[in-house]
matplotlib code that plots the C-alpha trace (Angstrom):
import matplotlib.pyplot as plt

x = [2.0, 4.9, 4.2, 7.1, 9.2, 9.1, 12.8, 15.1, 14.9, 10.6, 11.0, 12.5, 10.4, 7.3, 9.2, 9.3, 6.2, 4.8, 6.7, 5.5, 2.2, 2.7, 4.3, 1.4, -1.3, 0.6, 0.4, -3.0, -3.7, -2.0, -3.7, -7.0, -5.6, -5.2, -8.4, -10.3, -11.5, -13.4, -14.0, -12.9, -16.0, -15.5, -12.1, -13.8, -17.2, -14.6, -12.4, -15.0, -16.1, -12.3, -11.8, -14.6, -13.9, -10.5, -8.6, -6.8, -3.6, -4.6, -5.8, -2.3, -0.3, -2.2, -1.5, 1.8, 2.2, 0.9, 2.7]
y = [36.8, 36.3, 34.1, 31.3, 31.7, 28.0, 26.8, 25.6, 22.5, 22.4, 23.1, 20.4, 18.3, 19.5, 18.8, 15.2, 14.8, 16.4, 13.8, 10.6, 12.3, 12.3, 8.7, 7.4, 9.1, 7.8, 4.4, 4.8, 5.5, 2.8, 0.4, 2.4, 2.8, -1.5, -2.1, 0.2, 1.8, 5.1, 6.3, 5.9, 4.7, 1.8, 1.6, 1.4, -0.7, -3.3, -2.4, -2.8, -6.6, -7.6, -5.8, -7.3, -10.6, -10.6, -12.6, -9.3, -10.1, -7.8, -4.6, -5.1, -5.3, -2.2, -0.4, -1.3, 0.7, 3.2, 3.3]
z = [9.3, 6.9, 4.2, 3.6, 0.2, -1.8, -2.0, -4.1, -2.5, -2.5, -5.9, -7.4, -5.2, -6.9, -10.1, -9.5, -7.9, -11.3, -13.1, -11.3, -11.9, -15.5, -15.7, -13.7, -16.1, -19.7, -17.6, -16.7, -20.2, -22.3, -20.4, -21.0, -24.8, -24.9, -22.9, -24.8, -21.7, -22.6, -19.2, -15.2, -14.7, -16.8, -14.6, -11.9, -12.5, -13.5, -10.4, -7.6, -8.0, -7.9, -4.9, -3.5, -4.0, -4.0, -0.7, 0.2, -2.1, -4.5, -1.9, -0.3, -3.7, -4.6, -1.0, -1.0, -4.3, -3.4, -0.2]

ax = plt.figure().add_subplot(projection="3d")
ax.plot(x, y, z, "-o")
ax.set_aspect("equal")
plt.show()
């Protein structure tokens, strides 16, 4: 079976997928950086119980990002 050459076009898809990539990790990180959050699992511990309790506005603001 033939393998499939990337094009131009995939390319420069990859490209900007790299770059939202990095503009999600700085932002990631200057909150980390303000918060002085060392790890994701100090992200995360602090994540969960806000999720849990929240009334769903804040899981559907964050899917709809990420949508």
């Amino acid at each position: 079976m033939a393998e499939e050459r990337i094009s131009r076009d995939d390319i420069v898809r990859i490209a900007e997928g790299l770059k939202l990539i990095e503009d999600g990790v700085e932002k990631i990180q200057g909150v980390m950086r303000r918060k002085k959050i060392k790890s994701i699992k100090e992200i995360a511990a602090e994540l969960i119980p806000v999720f849990k309790s929240d009334d769903d506005s804040l899981s559907e603001s964050v899917i709809s990002r990420l949508m």
